[in-house]
Structures are given as structure tokens and as C-alpha cells.
C-alpha beads as a LAMMPS data file, in Angstrom:
LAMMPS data file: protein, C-alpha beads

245 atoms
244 bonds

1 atom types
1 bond types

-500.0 500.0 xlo xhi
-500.0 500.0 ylo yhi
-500.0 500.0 zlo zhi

Masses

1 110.0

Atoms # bond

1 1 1 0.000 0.000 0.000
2 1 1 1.594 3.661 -0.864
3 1 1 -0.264 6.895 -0.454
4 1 1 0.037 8.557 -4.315
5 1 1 -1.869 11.683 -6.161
6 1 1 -3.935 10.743 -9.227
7 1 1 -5.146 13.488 -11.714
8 1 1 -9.277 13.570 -12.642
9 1 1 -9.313 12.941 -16.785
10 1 1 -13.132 12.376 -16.979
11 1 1 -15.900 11.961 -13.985
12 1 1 -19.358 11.620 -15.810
13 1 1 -22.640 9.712 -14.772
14 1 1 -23.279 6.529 -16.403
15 1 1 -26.554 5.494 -14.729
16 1 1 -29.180 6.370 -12.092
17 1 1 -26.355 7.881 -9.568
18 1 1 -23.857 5.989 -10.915
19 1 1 -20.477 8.079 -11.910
20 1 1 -17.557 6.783 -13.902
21 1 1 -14.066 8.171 -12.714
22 1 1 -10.653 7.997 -14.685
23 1 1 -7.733 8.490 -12.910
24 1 1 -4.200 8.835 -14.516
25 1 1 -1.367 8.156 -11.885
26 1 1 1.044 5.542 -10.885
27 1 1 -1.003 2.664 -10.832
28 1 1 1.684 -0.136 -10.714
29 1 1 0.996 -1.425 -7.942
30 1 1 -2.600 -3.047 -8.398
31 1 1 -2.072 -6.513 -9.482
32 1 1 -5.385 -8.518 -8.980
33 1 1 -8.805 -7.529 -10.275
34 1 1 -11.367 -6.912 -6.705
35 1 1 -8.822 -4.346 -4.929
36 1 1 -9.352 -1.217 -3.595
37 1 1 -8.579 2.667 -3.314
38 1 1 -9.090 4.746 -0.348
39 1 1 -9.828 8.679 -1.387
40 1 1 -9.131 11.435 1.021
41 1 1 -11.607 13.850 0.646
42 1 1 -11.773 17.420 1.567
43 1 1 -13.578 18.130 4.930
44 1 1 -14.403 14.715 5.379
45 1 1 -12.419 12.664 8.314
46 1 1 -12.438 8.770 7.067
47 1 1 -11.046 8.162 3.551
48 1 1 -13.817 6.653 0.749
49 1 1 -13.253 3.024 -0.232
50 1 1 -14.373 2.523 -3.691
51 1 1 -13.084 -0.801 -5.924
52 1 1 -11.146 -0.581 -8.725
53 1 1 -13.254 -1.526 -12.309
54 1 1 -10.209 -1.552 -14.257
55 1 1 -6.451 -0.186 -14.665
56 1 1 -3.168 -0.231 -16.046
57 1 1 0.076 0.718 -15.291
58 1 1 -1.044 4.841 -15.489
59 1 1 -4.525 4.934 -14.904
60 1 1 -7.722 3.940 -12.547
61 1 1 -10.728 3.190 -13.596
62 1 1 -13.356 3.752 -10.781
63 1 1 -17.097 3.594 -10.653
64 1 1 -19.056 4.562 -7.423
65 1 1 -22.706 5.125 -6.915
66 1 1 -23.727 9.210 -5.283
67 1 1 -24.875 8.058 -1.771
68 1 1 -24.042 9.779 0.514
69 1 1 -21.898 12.792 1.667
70 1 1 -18.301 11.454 0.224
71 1 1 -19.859 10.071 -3.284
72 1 1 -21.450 13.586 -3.303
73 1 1 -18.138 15.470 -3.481
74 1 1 -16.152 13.032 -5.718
75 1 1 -19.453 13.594 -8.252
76 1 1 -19.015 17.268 -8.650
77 1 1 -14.838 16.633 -8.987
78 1 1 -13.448 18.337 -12.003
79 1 1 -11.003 17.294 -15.223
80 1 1 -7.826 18.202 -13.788
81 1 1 -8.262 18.065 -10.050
82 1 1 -5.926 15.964 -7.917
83 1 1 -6.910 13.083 -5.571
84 1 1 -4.506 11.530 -2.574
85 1 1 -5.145 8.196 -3.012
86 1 1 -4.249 4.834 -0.445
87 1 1 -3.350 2.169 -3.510
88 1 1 -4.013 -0.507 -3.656
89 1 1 -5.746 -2.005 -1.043
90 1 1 -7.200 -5.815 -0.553
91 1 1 -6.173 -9.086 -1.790
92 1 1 -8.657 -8.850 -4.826
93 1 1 -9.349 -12.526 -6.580
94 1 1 -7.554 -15.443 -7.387
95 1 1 -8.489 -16.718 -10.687
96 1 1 -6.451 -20.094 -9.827
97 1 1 -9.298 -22.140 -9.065
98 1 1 -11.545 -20.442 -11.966
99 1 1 -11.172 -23.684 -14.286
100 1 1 -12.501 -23.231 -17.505
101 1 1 -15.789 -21.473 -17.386
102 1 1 -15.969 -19.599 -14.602
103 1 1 -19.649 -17.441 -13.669
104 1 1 -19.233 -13.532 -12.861
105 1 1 -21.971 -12.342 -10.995
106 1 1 -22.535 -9.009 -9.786
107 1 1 -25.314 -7.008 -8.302
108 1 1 -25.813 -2.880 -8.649
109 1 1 -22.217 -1.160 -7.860
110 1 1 -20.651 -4.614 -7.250
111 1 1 -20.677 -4.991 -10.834
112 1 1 -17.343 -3.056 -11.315
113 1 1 -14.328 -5.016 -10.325
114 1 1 -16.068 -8.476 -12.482
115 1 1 -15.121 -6.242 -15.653
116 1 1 -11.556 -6.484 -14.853
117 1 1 -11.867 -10.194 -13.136
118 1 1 -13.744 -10.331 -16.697
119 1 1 -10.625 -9.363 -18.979
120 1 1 -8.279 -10.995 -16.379
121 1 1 -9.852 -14.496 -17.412
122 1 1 -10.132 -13.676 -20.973
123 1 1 -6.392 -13.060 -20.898
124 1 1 -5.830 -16.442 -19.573
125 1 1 -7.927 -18.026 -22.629
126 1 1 -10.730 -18.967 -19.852
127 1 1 -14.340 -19.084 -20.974
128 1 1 -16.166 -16.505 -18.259
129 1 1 -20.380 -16.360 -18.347
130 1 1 -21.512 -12.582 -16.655
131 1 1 -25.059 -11.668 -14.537
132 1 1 -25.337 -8.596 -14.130
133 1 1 -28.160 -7.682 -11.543
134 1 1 -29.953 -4.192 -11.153
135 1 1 -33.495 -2.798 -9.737
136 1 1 -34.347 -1.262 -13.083
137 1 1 -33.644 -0.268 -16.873
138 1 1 -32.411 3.297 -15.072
139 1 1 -29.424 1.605 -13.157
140 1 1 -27.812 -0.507 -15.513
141 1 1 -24.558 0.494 -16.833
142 1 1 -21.480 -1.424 -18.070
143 1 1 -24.295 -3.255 -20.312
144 1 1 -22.399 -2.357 -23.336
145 1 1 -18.772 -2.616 -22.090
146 1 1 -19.028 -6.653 -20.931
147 1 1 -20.536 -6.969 -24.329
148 1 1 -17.736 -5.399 -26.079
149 1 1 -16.142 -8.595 -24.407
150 1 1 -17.619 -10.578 -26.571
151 1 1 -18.772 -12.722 -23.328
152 1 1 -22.314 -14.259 -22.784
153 1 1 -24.132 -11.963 -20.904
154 1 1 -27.337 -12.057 -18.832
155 1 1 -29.028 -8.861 -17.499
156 1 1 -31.774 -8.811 -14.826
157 1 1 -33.944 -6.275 -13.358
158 1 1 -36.242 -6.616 -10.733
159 1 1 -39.147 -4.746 -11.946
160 1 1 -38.451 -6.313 -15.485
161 1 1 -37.750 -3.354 -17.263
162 1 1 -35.096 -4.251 -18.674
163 1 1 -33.997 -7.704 -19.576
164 1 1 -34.596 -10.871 -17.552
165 1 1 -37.151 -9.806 -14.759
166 1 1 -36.050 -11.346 -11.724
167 1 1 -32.621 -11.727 -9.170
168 1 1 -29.200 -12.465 -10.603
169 1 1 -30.255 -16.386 -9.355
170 1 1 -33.215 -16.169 -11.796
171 1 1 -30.519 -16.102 -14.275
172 1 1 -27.625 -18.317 -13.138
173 1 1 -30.162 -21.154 -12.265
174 1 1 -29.920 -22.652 -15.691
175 1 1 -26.428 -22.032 -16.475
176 1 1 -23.068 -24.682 -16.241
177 1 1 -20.066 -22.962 -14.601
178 1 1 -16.679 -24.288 -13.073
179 1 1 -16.569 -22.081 -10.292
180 1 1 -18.140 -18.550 -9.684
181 1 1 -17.211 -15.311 -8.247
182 1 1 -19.225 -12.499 -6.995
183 1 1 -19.346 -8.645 -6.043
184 1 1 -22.629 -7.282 -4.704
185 1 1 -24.969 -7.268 -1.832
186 1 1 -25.414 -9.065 1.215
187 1 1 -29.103 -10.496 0.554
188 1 1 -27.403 -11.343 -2.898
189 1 1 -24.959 -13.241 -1.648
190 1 1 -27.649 -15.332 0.403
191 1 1 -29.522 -15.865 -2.378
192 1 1 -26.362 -16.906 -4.063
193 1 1 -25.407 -19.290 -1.464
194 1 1 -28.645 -21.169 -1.261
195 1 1 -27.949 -22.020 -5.210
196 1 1 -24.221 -21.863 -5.787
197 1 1 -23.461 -25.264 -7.736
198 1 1 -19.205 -24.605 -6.951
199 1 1 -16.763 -22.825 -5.114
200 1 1 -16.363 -19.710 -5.709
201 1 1 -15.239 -16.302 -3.892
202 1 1 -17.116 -13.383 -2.196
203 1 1 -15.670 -9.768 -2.384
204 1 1 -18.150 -7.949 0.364
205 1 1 -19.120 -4.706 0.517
206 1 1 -18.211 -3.318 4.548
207 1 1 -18.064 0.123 5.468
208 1 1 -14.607 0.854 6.890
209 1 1 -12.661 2.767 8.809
210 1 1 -8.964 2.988 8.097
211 1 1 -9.072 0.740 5.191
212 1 1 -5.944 -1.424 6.420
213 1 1 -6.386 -3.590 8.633
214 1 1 -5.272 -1.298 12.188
215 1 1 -9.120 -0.571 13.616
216 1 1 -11.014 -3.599 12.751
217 1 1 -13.877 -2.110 11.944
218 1 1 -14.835 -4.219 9.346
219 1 1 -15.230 -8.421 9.971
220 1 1 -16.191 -11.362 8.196
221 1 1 -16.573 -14.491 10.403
222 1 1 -14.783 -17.278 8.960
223 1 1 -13.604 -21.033 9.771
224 1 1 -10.307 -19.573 11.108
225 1 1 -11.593 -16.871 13.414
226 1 1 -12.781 -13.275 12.087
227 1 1 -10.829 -11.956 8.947
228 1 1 -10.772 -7.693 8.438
229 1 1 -12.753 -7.018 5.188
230 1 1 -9.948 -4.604 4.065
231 1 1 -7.035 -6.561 4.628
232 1 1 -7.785 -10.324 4.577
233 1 1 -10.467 -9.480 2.272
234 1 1 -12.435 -7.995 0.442
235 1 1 -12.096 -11.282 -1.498
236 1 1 -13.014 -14.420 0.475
237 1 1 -13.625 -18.100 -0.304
238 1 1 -17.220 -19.801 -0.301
239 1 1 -15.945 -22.807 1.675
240 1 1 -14.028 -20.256 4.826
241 1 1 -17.097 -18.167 5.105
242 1 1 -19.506 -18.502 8.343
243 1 1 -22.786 -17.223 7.151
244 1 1 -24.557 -15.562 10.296
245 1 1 -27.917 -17.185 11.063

Bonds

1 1 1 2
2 1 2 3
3 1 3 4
4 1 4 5
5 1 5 6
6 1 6 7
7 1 7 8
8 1 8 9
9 1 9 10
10 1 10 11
11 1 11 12
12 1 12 13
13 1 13 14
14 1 14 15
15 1 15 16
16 1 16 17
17 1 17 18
18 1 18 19
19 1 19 20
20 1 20 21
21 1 21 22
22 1 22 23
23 1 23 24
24 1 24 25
25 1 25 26
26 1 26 27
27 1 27 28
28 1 28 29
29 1 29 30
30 1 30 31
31 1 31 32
32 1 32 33
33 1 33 34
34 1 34 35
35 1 35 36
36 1 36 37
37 1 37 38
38 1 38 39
39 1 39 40
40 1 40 41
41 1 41 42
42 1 42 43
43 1 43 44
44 1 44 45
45 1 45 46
46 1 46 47
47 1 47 48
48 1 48 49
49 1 49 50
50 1 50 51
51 1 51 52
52 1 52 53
53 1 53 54
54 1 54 55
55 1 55 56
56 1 56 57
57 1 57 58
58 1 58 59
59 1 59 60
60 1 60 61
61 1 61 62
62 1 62 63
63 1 63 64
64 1 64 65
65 1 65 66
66 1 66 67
67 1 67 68
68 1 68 69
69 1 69 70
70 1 70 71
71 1 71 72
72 1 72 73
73 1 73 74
74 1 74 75
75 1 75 76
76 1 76 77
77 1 77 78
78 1 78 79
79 1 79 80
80 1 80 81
81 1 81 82
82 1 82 83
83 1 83 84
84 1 84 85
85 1 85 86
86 1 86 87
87 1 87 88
88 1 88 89
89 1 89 90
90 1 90 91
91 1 91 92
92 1 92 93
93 1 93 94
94 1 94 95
95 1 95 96
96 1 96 97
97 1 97 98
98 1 98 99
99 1 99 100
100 1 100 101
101 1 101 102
102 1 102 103
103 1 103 104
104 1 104 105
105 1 105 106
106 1 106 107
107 1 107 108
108 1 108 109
109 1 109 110
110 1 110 111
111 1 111 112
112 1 112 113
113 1 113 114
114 1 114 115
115 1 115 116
116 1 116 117
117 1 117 118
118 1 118 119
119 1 119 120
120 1 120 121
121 1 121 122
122 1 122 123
123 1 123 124
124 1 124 125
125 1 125 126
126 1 126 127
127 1 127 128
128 1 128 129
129 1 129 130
130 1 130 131
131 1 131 132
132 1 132 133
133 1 133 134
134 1 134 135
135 1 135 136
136 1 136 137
137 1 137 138
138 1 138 139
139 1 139 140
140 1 140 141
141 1 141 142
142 1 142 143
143 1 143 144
144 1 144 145
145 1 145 146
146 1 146 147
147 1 147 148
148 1 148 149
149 1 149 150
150 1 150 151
151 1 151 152
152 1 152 153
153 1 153 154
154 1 154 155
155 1 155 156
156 1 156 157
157 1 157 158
158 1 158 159
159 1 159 160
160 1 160 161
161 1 161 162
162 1 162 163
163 1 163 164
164 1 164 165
165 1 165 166
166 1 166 167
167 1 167 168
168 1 168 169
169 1 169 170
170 1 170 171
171 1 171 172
172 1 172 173
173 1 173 174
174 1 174 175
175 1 175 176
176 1 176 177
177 1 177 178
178 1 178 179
179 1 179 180
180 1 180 181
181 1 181 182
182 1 182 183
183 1 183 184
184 1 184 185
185 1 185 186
186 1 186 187
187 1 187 188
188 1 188 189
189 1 189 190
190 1 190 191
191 1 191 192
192 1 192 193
193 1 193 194
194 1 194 195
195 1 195 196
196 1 196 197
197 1 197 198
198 1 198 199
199 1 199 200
200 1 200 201
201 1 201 202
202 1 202 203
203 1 203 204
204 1 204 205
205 1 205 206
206 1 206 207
207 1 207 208
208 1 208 209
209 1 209 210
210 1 210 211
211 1 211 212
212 1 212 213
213 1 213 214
214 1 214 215
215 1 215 216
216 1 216 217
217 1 217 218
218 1 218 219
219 1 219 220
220 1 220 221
221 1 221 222
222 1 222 223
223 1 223 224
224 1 224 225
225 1 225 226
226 1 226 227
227 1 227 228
228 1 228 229
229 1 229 230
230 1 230 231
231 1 231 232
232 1 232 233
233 1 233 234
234 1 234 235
235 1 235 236
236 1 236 237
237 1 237 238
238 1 238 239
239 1 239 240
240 1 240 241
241 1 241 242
242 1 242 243
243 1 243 244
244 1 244 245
């Protein structure tokens, strides 16, 4: 983890309070799709955790949903304007146990770190299936760019306005996979769980504190005792997790 600047290049809204962010900076360090930033933000004390959708050596690609008062800031942020960013953060996923046809599932603002788990497995000549999972037609966004892929894709909205109606389970019900991994909710992942066919891995969504493992704010009961969302995670296997009753 280093603390570095990154430059704003665009910041535009993709979807119902959804905002795309490109960063240019030293970006190096990220090596697995599912990590994290932490943004200082003016006025605010905690830094904002937001996952990484994509990146390469000089540039961040991050997408974050306007809900509260640090999302609110970073929306109205500038071309040009300078961020102090913790990078990165997490273990992100391990596509070792992916096998050949791995399922991506990922619900609302979980969606963005799949696209580069996505393009990860492509690289490695794997065979990735993608549900995407949204409320309605007005929140979906990065439709287009898993398409662009040239991956099969499933869509779902609850109120049905826009492709399957249903959950992101309505979808994967029918399909084969070798393993899955997911980004997204916690009633998702319950869902999920109820279903899941594999193994697979779990990047949860926690509100933090630090970001690095020193308060322990954030906790994930597991077979080996409680593991810190931000450090041990976000990323965690199926078979480790202890689903709470």
C-alpha cells in the first residue's frame, strides 16, 4: 500500500447515480482484479473506499454510486483536479481455481471489479459467463462494455424493465459454470449461497474505517476466526465463510 496523487481525466454519470471516474497516476501497484482505493476527501475525516473496475500501469478506472456525503463530493470533482489516493488495497481474486468457465456475478455497484476479473480471465484463454443484476432499466450500466467482451451476458432487473425480470439467481439457475465469483450485496450473496453449484469467492461490501487492517472495523466471520474485510479481504472463499444465522 503507498499513499500517491492521481489526476481527474473524466468523472461523468453513467446510470441512475452511478459516476464513472478515470484516474491517470502511478497505478503499478494493483495486481489482482477486486482491490481497492481509499480517497481522502476534503472536509471529510475517514477516507472513501471505492473498488477498482479496471487499470493499467497509469490509470484507474473507478465507478461509485452518489450516496451519501463522500460520493457527493467526488461527483461534482473536475477534469484536472488531484486526488490523494491509499493504492491498492485488498487481496482482490484469485483466478487459480476459476477452471474453464468460470460465472461472474454481480449485483448494482458490485458490478465493477467483475469487468476487470472479466478481462483478467479472458487473458488467460478462460471461458467466463456474466449476470449482471440491477433494480431497473435506469441503473444498468457497463451493459455495453461486458458486451464489447464478446462474453455471454445475462441482465436482470427486478421490476423487469429491462432484460430478464427477476434476481441475478433467476438467471444463473440454468447455467453450467466451473466455479463462480461475486461482487454485490449481502441479501445477494444469500440468495447466491442457497444455489451456488461450486466454489467460488465473495468480495463484500463493509463500510470501513482505516481501510488497512489497524481498527477492525470491518469483519467477516470465517472457519479460522474473524478476517478484516480490508485486509484479509475484500475477497473471500465460499468454503471459509460462516454465514450468520
Amino acid at each position: 500500500m503507498e499513499q500517491k496523487v492521481f489526476t481527474v481525466i473524466q468523472n461523468i454519470k453513467i446510470a441512475k447515480d452511478v459516476y464513472k471516474m478515470e484516474l491517470s497516476g502511478d497505478a503499478s501497484g494493483v495486481s489482482r482484479p477486486g482491490q481497492f482505493v481509499n480517497i481522502r476527501l476534503d472536509s471529510l475525516f475517514l477516507r472513501r473506499p471505492i473498488s477498482i473496475c479496471d487499470y493499467s500501469r497509469n490509470s484507474l478506472t473507478l465507478i461509485y454510486k452518489k450516496v451519501g456525503a463522500g460520493t457527493e463530493i467526488m461527483s461534482k470533482l473536475g477534469v484536472g483536479q488531484k486526488l490523494d489516493l491509499l493504492i491498492p488495497l485488498g487481496n482482490g481474486y484469485s483466478t487459480e481455481k476459476s477452471g474453464e468457465t468460470p460465472l461472474l456475478i454481480g449485483g448494482g455497484v458490485g458490478v465493477p471489479p467483475l469487468y476487470g476479473l472479466c478481462k483478467k480471465l479472458l487473458a488467460e484463454s478462460k471461458r467466463p459467463t456474466v449476470v449482471l443484476g440491477f433494480g431497473s432499466k435506469d441503473e444498468v450500466f457497463y451493459e455495453e462494455e461486458f458486451r464489447a467482451l464478446g462474453v455471454p451476458l445475462f441482465v436482470t432487473t427486478v421490476d423487469g424493465t429491462f432484460g430478464q425480470k427477476g434476481f441475478v439467481t433467476d438467471a444463473m439457475a440454468g447455467l453450467a459454470y466451473s466455479y463462480f465469483y461475486t461482487c454485490g450485496p449481502m441479501p445477494m450473496f444469500r440468495a447466491i449461497e442457497s444455489i451456488a453449484k461450486t466454489g467460488g469467492q465473495y468480495s463484500f461490501e463493509e463500510r470501513m474505517g482505516c481501510g488497512f487492517g489497524a481498527c477492525m472495523g470491518c469483519s467477516c466471520k470465517t472457519l479460522t476466526g474473524n478476517k478484516r474485510i480490508c485486509k484479509e479481504g475484500p475477497v473471500l472463499e465460499r468454503e471459509e465463510i460462516l454465514w450468520e444465522k
